[in-house]
Each structure stands twice: as C-alpha cells, then as structure tokens.
C-alpha positions as CSV (number, residue, x, y, z in Angstrom):
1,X,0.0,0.0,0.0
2,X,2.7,1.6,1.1
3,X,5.0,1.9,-2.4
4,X,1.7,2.2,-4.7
5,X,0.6,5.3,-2.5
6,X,4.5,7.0,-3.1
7,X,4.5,5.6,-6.9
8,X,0.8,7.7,-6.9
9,X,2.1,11.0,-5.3
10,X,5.7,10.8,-7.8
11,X,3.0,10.6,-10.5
12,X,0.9,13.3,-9.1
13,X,3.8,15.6,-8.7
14,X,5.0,15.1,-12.2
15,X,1.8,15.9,-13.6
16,X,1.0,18.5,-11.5
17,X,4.6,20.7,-11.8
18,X,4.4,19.7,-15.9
19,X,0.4,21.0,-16.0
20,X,2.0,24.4,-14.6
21,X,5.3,24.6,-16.9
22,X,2.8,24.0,-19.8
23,X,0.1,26.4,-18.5
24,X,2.7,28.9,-17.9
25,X,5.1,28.8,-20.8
26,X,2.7,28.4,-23.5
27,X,-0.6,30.1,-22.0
28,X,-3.2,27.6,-22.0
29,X,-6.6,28.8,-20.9
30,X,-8.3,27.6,-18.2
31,X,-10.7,25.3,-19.9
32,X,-7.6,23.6,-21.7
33,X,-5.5,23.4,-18.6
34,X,-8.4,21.2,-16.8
35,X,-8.4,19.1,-20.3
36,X,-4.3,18.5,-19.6
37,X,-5.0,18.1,-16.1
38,X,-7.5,14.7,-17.4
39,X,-5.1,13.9,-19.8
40,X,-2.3,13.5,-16.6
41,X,-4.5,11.6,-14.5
42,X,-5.2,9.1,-17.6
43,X,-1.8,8.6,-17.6
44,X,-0.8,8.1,-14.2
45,X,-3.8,5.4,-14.0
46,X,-2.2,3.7,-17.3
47,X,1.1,4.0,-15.5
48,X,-0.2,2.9,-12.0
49,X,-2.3,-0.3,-13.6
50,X,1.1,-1.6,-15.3
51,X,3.2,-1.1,-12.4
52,X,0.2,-2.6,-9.9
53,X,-0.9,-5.4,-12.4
54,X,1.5,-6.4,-15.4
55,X,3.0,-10.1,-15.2
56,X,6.4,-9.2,-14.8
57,X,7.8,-6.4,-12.7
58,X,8.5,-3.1,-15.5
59,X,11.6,-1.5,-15.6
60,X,9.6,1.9,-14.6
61,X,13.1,3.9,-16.8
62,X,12.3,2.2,-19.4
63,X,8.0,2.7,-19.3
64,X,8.9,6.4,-19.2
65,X,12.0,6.5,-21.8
66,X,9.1,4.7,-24.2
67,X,6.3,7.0,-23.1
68,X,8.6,10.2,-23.7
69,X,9.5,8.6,-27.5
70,X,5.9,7.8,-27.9
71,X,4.4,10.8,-27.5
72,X,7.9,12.5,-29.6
73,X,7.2,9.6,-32.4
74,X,3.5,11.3,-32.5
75,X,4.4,14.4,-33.6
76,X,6.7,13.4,-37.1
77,X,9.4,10.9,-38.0
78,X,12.2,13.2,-37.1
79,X,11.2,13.9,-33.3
80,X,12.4,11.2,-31.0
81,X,13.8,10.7,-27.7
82,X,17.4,9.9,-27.2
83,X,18.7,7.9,-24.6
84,X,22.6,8.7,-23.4
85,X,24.1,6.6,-25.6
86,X,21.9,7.4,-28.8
87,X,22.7,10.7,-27.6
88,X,26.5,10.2,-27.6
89,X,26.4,7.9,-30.5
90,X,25.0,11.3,-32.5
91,X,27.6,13.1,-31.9
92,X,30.1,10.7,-33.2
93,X,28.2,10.5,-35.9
94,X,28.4,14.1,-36.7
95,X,31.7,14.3,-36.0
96,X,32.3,11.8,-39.0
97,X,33.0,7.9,-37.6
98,X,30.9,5.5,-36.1
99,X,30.2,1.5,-36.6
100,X,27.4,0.1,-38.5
101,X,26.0,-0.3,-41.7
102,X,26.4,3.1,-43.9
103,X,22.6,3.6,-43.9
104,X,20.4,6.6,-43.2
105,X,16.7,6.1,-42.4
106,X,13.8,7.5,-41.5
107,X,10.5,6.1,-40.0
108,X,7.8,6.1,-43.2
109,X,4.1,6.9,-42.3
110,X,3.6,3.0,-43.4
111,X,5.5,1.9,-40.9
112,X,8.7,0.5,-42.1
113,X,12.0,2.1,-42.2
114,X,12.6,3.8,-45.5
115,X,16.5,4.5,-46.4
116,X,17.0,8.6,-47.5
117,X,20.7,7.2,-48.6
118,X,23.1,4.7,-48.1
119,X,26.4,6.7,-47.3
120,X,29.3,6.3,-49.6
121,X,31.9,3.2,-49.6
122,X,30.3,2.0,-46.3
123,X,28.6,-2.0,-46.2
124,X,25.3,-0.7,-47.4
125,X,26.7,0.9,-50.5
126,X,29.0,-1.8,-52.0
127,X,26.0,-4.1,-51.4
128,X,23.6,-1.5,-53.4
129,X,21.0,-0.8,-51.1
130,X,19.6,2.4,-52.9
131,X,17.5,5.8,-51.6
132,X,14.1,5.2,-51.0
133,X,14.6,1.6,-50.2
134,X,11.9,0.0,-47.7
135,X,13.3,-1.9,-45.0
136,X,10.8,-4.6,-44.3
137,X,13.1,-7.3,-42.0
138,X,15.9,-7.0,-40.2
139,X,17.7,-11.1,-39.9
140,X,13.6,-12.1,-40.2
141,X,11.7,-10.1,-37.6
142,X,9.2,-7.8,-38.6
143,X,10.1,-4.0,-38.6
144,X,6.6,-3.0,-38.9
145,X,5.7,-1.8,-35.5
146,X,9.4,-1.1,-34.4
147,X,10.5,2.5,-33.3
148,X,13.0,4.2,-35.7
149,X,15.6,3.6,-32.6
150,X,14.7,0.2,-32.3
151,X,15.4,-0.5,-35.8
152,X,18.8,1.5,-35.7
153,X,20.3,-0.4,-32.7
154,X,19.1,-4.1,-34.5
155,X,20.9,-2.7,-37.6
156,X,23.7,-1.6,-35.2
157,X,26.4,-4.0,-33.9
158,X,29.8,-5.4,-33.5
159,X,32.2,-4.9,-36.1
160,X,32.6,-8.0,-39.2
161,X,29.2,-9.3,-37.5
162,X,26.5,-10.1,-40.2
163,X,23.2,-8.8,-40.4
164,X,19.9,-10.1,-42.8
165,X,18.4,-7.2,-44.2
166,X,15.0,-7.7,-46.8
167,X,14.4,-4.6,-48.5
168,X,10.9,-3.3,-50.6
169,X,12.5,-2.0,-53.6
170,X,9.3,0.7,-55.0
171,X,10.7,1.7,-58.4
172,X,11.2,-1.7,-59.6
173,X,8.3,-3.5,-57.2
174,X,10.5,-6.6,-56.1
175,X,11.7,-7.5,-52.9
176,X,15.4,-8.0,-51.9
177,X,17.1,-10.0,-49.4
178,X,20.4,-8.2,-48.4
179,X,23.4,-10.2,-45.9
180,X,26.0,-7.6,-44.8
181,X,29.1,-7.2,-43.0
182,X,29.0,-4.3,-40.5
183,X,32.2,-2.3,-40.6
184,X,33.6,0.6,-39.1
185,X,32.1,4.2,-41.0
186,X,34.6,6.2,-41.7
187,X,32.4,9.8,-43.4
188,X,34.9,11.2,-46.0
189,X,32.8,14.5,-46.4
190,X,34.8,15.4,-49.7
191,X,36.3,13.9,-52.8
192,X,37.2,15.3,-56.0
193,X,39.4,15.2,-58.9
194,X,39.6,17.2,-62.3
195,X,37.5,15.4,-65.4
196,X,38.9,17.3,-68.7
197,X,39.7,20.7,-67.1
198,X,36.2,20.6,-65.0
199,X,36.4,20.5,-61.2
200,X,34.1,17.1,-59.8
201,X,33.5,17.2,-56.0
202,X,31.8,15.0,-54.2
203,X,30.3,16.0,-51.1
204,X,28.8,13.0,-49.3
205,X,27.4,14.8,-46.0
206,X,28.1,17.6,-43.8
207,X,30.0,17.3,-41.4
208,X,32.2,19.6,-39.0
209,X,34.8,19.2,-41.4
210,X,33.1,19.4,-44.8
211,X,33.7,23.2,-45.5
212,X,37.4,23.0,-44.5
213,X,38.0,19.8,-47.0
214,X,36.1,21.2,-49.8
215,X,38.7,24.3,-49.5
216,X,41.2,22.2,-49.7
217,X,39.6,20.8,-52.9
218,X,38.9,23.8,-54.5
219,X,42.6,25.1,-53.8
220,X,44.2,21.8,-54.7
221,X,42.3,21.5,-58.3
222,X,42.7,25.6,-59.3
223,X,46.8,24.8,-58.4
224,X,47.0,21.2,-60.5
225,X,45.2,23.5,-63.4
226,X,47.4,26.4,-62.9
227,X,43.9,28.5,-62.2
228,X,42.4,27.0,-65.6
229,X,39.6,25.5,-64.2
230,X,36.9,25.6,-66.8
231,X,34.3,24.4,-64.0
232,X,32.6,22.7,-61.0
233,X,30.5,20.1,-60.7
234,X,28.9,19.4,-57.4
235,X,27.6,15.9,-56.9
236,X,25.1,16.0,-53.8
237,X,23.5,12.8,-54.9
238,X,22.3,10.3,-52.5
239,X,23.8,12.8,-49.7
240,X,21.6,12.9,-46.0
241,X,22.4,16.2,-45.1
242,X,24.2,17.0,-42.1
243,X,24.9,20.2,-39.9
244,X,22.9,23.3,-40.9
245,X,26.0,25.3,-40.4
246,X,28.1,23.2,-42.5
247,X,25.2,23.6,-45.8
248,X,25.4,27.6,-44.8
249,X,29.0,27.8,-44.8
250,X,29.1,25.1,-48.0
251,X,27.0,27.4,-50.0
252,X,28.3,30.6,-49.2
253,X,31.4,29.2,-50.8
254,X,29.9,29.2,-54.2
255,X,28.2,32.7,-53.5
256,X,29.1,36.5,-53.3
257,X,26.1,37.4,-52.2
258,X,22.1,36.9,-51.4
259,X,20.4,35.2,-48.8
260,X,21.1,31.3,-48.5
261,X,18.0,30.0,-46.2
262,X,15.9,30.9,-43.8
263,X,14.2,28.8,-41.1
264,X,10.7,29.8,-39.6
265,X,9.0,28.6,-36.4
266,X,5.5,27.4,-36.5
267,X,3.6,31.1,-36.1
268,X,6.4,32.7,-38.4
269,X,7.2,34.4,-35.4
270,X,10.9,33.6,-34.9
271,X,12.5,34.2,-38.7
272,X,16.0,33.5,-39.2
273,X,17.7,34.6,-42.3
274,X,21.7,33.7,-43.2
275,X,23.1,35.5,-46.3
276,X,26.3,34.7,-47.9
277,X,29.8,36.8,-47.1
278,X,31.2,38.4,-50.0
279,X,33.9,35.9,-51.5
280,X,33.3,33.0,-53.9
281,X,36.1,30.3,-53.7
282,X,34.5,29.0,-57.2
283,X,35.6,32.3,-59.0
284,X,32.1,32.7,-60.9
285,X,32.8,29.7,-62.8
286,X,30.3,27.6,-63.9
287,X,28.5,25.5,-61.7
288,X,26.4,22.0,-61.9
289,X,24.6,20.8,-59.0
290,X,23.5,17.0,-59.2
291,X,20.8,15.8,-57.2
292,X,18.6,12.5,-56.4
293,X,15.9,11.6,-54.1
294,X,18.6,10.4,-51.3
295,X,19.7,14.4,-51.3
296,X,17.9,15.4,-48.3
297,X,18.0,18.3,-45.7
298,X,21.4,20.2,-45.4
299,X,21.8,18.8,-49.5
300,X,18.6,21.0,-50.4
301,X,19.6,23.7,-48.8
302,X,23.0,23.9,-51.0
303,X,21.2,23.1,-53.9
304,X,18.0,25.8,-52.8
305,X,20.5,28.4,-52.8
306,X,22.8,28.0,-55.2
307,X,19.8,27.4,-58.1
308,X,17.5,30.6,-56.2
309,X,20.6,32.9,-56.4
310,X,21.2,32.0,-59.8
311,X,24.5,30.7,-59.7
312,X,24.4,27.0,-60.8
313,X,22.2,24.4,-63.2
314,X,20.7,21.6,-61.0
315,X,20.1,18.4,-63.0
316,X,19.5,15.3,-62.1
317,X,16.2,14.2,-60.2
318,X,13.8,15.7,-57.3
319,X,15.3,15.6,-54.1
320,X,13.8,14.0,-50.7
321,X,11.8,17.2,-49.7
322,X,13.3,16.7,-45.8
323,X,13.2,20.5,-44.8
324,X,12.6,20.4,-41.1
325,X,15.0,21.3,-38.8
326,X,15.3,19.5,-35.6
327,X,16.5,21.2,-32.6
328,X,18.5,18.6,-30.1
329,X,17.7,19.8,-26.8
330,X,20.2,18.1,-24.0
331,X,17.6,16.8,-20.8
332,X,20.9,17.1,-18.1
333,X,21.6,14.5,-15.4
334,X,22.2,11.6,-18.1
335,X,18.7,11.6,-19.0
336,X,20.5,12.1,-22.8
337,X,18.5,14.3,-25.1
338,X,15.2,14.7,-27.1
339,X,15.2,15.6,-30.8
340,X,12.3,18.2,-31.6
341,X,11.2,19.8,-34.9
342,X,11.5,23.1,-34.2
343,X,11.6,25.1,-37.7
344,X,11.4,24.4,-40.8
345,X,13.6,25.7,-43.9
346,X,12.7,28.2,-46.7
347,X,14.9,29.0,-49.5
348,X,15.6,32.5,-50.9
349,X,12.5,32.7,-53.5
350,X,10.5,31.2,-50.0
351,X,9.6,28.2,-50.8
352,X,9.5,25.1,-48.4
353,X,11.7,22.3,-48.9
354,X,9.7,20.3,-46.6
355,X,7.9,16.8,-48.8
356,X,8.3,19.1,-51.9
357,X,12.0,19.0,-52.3
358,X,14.2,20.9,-54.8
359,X,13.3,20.3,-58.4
360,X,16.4,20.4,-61.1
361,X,16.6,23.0,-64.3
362,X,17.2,19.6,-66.3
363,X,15.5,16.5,-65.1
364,X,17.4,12.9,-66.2
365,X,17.2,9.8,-64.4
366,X,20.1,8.1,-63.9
367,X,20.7,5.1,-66.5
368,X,21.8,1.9,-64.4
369,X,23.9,0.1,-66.6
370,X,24.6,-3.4,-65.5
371,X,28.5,-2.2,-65.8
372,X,27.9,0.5,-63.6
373,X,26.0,-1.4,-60.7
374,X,29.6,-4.2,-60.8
375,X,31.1,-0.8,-60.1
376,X,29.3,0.8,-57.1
377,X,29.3,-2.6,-55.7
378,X,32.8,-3.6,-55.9
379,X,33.9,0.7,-55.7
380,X,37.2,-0.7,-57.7
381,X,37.4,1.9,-60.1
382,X,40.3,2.2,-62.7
383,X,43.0,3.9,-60.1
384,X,40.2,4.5,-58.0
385,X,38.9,7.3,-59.5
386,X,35.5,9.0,-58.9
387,X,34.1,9.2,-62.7
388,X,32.4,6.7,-64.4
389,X,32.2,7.1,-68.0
390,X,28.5,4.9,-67.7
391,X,26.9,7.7,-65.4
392,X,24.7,9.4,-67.7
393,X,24.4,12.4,-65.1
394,X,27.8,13.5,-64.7
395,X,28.1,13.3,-68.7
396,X,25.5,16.0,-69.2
397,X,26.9,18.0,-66.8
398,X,30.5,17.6,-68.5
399,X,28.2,18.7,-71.5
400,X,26.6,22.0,-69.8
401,X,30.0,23.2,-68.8
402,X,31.9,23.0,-71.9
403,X,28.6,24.6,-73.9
404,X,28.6,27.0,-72.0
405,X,32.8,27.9,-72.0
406,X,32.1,27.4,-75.6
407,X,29.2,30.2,-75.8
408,X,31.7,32.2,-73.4
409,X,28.8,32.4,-70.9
C-alpha cells in the first residue's frame, strides 16, 4: 500500500509541476489546462495499472523512456527521444566515424524504415542498397511496429558481424534480401578530382569538417590547373544532409552574395535569415549541381540556394523534400536528449523544402547500366577514381559546362 501510494504521489507531482510549466510557458486557458489536467491523470492510471498489475515487474526507466519517445514519435518521423548513448552515439556520428552499416533512415508513415541514402563506400553501399529503399526485416523479424531507434540499434552492432536485411524496392516492385558485413564508417565528407579541365566534387554529408576539406579541394584542383579551371561540378546525390551550419558555410562558398535559407518557427514568429559573405572560392565559374531523391535536408539547402541565387544548373532528379529542422535539446543529469522539430527551412524565393524537395533546371534519371551497378558494388574503379564514363548524369553535366565555355557564358 505503502509503495503504490508513493509511486501515486511521484506521478501526481509530475503531472501537476508539468500542467503548470505547460500552463505557464505556452498560455493555455483555463478550460484547456483542466483538459491536460485529465489527460495526466489518464496517464498516471495507465502508468499505476502496469506497475500494480503487469506479469512481470516493468523496468519503470524504461515505461517512461518509451512513453517520452511515444508521445515525440506522435508528432513526425524526425522527433524522438534519445537515450545517453543514442545521444552520444549522434555526436560521433556528426563528428564523422561510427560502426554500422552506412545507412540513413527514417521512420515512413507506413511503418517500415525507409532508407533517405546509403552513405558512400560503407557495407550498405557496395551491397547496393539504394534511396528510397523500404526496410521490411531485419535477420527475419518484422520492422513493422518497431520505433525508428529500435530498428537502428538491430541494424547496429559489432564490427565484421552479419546482419539479414530484406528490403521493398518501390521503383522496380520486387523484394530483396540483403546479408552484410558491419564495418567501421569512416564519413569522408569530400572527394574530388579534375575530369577534362572541370572540377568534380563529391560531397557526401556535412560534417564539421566538410567546409574545411572542400577548400582544400577547390585550392588543390585551381593549383594542379594552374587557375584553368573551366568548371565545378557538385555531386550531392544520395547525400543525407548534415549540420545546418556546414550547408550555410558550403553554400556561401559558391556565393558573393544573397540570402542562402531561412528557417521559420510554427507562427512565423521567430524568422532566421543567413546571407552569404562576399567571397566566392568558385571564381564565378560555372556550376552544376547533381541531385537525387537520397539528397535530403542540409543537401537541399545547397542546392535551394545556389539554383534561387542563380549561380548553378541543377540536373538530375527531385530531391527527398526533408526541410525540417530538428533542434536537439540536452535533458541534463544523463537523461541524454530529445530531438524536436522546431523550424522548418525556406529558400531564398520562400519556398519550403519540406515533402516538396528541390526540383532540377534539367530533369534525367540516372541510366543503371549493368557495368555500372559491378562498379558501385565492388567501388574498384580504374586507379580509384570517382568518374564513371556509364553515369549518364555526370556526362551531361560535362556537356553543360563546356557549352557554356564554348558560348563564353
């Protein structure tokens, strides 16, 4: 009687200082405040009944940690909860090395895990999972029902272990059955080399050192050409995104001036605009953006910009449409962190990125040559290098650039 009536009063007090905070900070009238009030007690009688009457004795962290997620997972795919090591595991991530597969996800209004992109030379690439991928099983359990973390930490695990993966491929309607090695990621943000005179870079997310190493690109190709560089070609296909501050800093490379995104809060009260500094690394030279449907987030704002400002051709397909920005909000006292959707992102003519993505100047799918697929699995390029006479994309924006030297534009 005893522990129910102290389990009852923690529950009470919970509610009750949470009714105020809410009450307080967002100004809830009185008739709404009684409704949140009803809402609490539910709750705590839910929360009472499972602690009084489950089978088994709960782990009462672990009812709340799933309650908290719950009510976060309500809101959109991008909102969780995140325990202290999800928490700590995130900023490794961002940092740009972490074990797993090589696979970014997202939970789909269906249920199952849908991949935004496998990351580049990671497990998940060489064995050609591909953007927009459903994940249906992980080693033959269901994922329908699962959490988005759940389904991270069962894709999750020790290094050279093997995981089962069974994907739902939409394009071509056929399901796939995957088995993969997990491996250590190792994120190299930037790659590049010079095709004919013409500047590729690969950007495969953004990272805190993305701006720094495509710098270092840039620098390196104009000094190989002796300044004669005829062009860039930015590849952003199949890229996540990243750090907002990296797709600011990323596009304001390529820019001398204009506004590269803005972010807006739910009442358009709180409006955030970044411009670009004067100062474009890229010398004015031509620039071709290449997108897919696995360019998401930071991606779309690089691409937003660049294409609103006028300042490069995007070809290629529609991107993801992922323009929410989540705002990861540290709970203190190792209770790790919750992610919330705070804003979402705008680019200069004001349009929202979010489910709309950016759509290219030229659209062309990308022809899958049977060549090519040998090649993304195996990644053993000709002395490794980063073009591929069989991609169809970068070929038209070889095209674009010379034309355009050509027509002295």
């Amino acid at each position: 009687m005893k522990k129910n009536l102290l389990n009852h009063t923690a529950i009470f007090i919970f509610a009750f200082i949470f009714s105020i905070f809410i009450n307080i900070s967002l100004g809830i009238s009185k008739e709404n405040t009684k409704s949140t009030y009803d809402l609490f007690e539910l709750f705590a009688n839910v929360y009472e009944k499972i602690n009084k009457e489950y089978i088994e004795k709960p782990n009462e962290e672990e009812l709340m940690h799933a309650a908290i997620n719950g009510m976060l997972n309500s809101l959109d795919p991008y909102s969780s909860y995140l325990s202290e090591k999800d928490f700590s595991d995130m900023q490794i991530d961002t940092k740009g090395a972490f074990g797993g597969l090589g696979l970014v996800v997202t939970l789909h209004e269906s249920g199952f895990v849908q991949v935004i992109s496998p990351i580049d030379d990671t497990p998940a690439f060489k064995a050609n999972i591909m953007a927009g991928d459903f994940i249906t099983h992980l080693d033959g359990e269901d994922v329908f029902g699962m959490t988005l973390g759940e389904a991270v930490e069962k894709m999750r695990g020790y290094i050279n272990t093997k995981i089962n993966i069974t994907v739902y491929r939409d394009s071509s309607d056929e399901i796939i059955d995957f088995e993969i090695i997990r491996g250590v990621i190792q994120i190299t943000p930037i790659k590049s080399e010079i095709i004919d005179n013409i500047g590729y870079i690969r950007i495969s997310t953004f990272s805190e050192i993305t701006t720094s190493k495509l710098s270092t690109a840039i620098n390196s190709m104009q000094k190989e050409l002796n300044g004669k560089v005829a062009g860039y070609i930015i590849d952003l296909r199949n890229n996540p995104g990243g750090l907002l501050d990296e797709a600011i800093k990323v596009s304001d490379s390529f820019l001398e001036r204009g506004e590269i995104v803005s972010t807006r809060d739910r009442d358009n009260s709180n409006v955030t605009n970044y411009y670009a500094k004067k100062g474009d690394k890229s010398d004015g030279l031509p620039i071709i953006v290449i997108i897919n449907n696995g360019s998401a987030s930071a991606s779309e704002i690089v691409a937003g910009a660049l294409k609103d400002n006028n300042r490069a051709t995007i070809i290629g397909t529609k991107s993801y449409g992922k323009g929410s920005v989540q705002t990861v909000m540290p709970l203190g006292r190792g209770n790790g962190a919750m992610k919330l959707t705070t804003s979402h992102y705008y680019t200069p003519s004001g349009k929202s990125i979010q489910t709309i993505g950016i759509k290219p100047h030229y659209e062309i799918e990308k022809e899958e040559s049977k060549k090519s697929i040998e090649t993304s699995k195996t990644n053993d390029n000709i002395n490794n290098s980063l073009y591929n006479k069989d991609d169809n994309q970068i070929e038209f924006a070889i095209k674009l650039i010379k034309a355009r030297n050509k027509r002295g534009i």
